[in-house]
N, C-alpha and C positions, 0 to 999 in steps of 0.2 A: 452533389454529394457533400462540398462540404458546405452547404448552408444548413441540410437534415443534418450535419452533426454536430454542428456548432445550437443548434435548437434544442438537439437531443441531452446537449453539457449541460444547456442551462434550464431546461425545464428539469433535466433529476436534482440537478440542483434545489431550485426553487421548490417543486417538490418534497424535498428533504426537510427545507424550513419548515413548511406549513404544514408536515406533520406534527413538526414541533409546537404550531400554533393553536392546537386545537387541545393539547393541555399547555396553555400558558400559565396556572396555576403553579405547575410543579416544576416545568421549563427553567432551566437556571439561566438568569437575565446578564450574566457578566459571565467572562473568560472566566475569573475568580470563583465564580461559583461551580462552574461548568468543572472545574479540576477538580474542587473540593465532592463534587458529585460522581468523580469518577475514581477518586482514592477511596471515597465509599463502598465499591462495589466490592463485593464478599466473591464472588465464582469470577475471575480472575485468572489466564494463564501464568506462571510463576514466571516465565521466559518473556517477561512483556517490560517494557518501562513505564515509568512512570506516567511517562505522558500519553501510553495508550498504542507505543509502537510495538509489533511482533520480531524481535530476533530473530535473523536466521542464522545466526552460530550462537554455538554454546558459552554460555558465559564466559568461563574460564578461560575461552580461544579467543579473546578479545586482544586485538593486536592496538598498545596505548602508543604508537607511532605511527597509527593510520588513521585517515580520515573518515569524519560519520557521514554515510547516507543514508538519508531517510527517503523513503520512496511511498507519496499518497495519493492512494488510488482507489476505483469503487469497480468490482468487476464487472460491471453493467454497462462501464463508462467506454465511449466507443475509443475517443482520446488514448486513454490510459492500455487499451489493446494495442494500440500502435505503441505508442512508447515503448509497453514491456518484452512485446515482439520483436521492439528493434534492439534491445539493450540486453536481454536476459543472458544470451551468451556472453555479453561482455560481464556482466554483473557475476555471473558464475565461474569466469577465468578471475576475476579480482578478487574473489572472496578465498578459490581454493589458492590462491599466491598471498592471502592477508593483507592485500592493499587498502582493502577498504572492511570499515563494521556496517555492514546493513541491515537496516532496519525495516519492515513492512508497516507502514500505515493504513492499515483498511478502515474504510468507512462504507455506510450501507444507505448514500443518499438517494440511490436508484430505486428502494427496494419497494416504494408504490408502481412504476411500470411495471414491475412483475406481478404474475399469479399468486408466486409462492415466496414471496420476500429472499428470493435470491442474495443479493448481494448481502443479508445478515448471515445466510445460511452456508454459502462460498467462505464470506470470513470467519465463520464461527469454526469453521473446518482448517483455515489455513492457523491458526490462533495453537488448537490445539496440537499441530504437528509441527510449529514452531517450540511447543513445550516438550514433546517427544520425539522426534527427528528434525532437529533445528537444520542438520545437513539437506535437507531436500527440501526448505522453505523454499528458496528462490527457485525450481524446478517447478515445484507442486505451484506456484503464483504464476510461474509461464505458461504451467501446463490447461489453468483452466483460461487463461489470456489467448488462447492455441484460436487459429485464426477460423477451424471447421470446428469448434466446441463453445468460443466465447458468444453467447445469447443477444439474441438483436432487441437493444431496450426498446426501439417502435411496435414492429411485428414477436412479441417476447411469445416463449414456448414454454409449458413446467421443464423443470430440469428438476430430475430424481434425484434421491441421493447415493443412488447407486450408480447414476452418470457422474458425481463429485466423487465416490470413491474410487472410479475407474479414473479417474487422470490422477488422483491420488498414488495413485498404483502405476498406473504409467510416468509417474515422476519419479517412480524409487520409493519412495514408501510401502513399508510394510502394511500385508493385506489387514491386518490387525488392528496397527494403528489406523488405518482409512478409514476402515468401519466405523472405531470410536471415534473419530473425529464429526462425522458428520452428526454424534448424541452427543455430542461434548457443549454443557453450560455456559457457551462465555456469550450468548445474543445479548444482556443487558451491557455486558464489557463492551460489546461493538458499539452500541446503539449511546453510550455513556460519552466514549471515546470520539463519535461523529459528532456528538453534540461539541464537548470541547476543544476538538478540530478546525471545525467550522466558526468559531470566535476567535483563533488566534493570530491577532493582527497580524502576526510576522512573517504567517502563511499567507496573508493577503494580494493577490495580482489583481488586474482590471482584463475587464472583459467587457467588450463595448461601452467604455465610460463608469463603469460599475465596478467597485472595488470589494473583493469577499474571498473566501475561500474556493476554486475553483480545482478540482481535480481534471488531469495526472500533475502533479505537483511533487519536485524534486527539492531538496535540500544537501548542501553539503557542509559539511561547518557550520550550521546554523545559519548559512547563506541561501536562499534559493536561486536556483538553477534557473537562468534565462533558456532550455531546451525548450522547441517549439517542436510539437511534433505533426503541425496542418503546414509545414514548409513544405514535405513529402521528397525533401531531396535527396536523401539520401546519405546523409551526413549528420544524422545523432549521434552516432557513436564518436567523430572527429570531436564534434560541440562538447561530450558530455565527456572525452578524455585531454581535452583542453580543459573543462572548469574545475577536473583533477588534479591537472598539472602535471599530466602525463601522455606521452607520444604515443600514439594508438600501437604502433609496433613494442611499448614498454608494458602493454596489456597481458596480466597472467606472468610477469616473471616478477619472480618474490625477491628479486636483489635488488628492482627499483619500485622507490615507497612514492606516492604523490608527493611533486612538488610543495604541494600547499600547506603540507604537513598533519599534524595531529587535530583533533578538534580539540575545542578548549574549553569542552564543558563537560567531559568523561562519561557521556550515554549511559545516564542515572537509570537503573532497572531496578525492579524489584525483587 
């Protein structure tokens, strides 16, 4: 099992490039251009930053004594099911205490194993309920990560979108907004946002000797999270409220903030 998933990271991976390759023409060849391509895009969630991340609280509720996470992931990606399975509880005890601003990076590197380009179609949906119920982003991101609904990229199945509005709806979201979320515009935002993703060096780890963008991929402070999530020990959540700087038992009470402090670059949004 894990040799099929370690094959399965890097062929959506690879995958993800070589779509890129087949318009090299228009492909932007630098990080530089890859940004400048994605402050271009017009149909944009308002609740997004700059760099392409989804918000899941409201701007205003941005606590400037807490630390940013940013959390990057493709919901195809087998990796990134474990991680957010293992963490979501934790990540939604932080958020309703304002420990931490999270942020969702989705990216759609999977979306050739699929039928139906899945992973643009998941985040086009979580993109827009981050713009209108920013409270149940991190529900609605566990909810399609759910261990009997997240899609097997080998053996992959159509998923409806009437299956994405039903975990919509089973996270708390309104039936309303579900609906519009799955017609909601931002596929060129995902697909803009993957490309300048996948160029930025700082996101970079190795993977069998090979240095690139590899999702599930954590950030805190602009630091990325050494969280492994093919250890299987049981022990993310200790890893991942140590790189906090916080005692798992200090999870969800709003009198104690991360050790680590604030981030130091104010999660520029638009």
């Amino acid at each position: 099992m894990f040799i099929v998933m370690v094959l399965v990271l890097v062929i959506g991976f690879s995958i993800g490039i070589n779509q890129g390759k087949k318009s090299k023409q228009t492909l932007p060849q630098t990080q530089e251009q890859a940004y400048d391509q994605l402050q271009r895009v017009i149909d944009k969630p308002t609740n997004s930053t700059e760099e392409g991340g989804l918000l899941a609280y409201r701007q205003d509720e941005r606590n400037p004594e807490a630390p940013t996470v940013e959390v990057y992931e493709d919901f195809l990606c087998p990796y990134c099911g474990d991680l957010t399975r293992a963490l979501t509880p934790t990540l939604e005890k932080l958020q309703a205490a304002r420990q931490i601003n999270l942020e969702f990076h989705i990216v759609n590197l999977y979306d050739t194993p699929s039928t139906d380009k899945y992973s643009t179609r998941a985040a086009n949906a979580v993109a827009y309920v981050s713009q209108h119920d920013p409270d149940h982003v991190t529900a609605f991101v566990g909810a399609l990560f759910e261990k009997d609904f997240q899609p097997d990229a080998i053996h992959y199945k159509d998923v409806t979108d009437e299956q994405i509005v039903g975990q919509a709806t089973k996270a708390g979201v309104s039936r309303d907004i579900a609906e519009a979320s799955v017609k909601a515009p931002y596929s060129t935002f995902i697909s803009k946002a993957t490309v300048y993703t996948s160029k930025r060096k700082e996101l970079f780890t190795s993977m069998h000797g090979t240095r690139g963008f590899y999702p599930p991929t954590i950030r805190i402070n602009e630091s990325v999270s050494e969280l492994n999530t093919t250890d299987n020990d049981g022990k993310i959540v200790q890893r991942f409220s140590a790189n906090l700087g916080l005692r798992p038992t200090d999870i969800g009470n709003p009198n104690v903030l991360p050790s680590i402090g604030a981030d130091t670059f104010g999660g520029k949004s638009e």
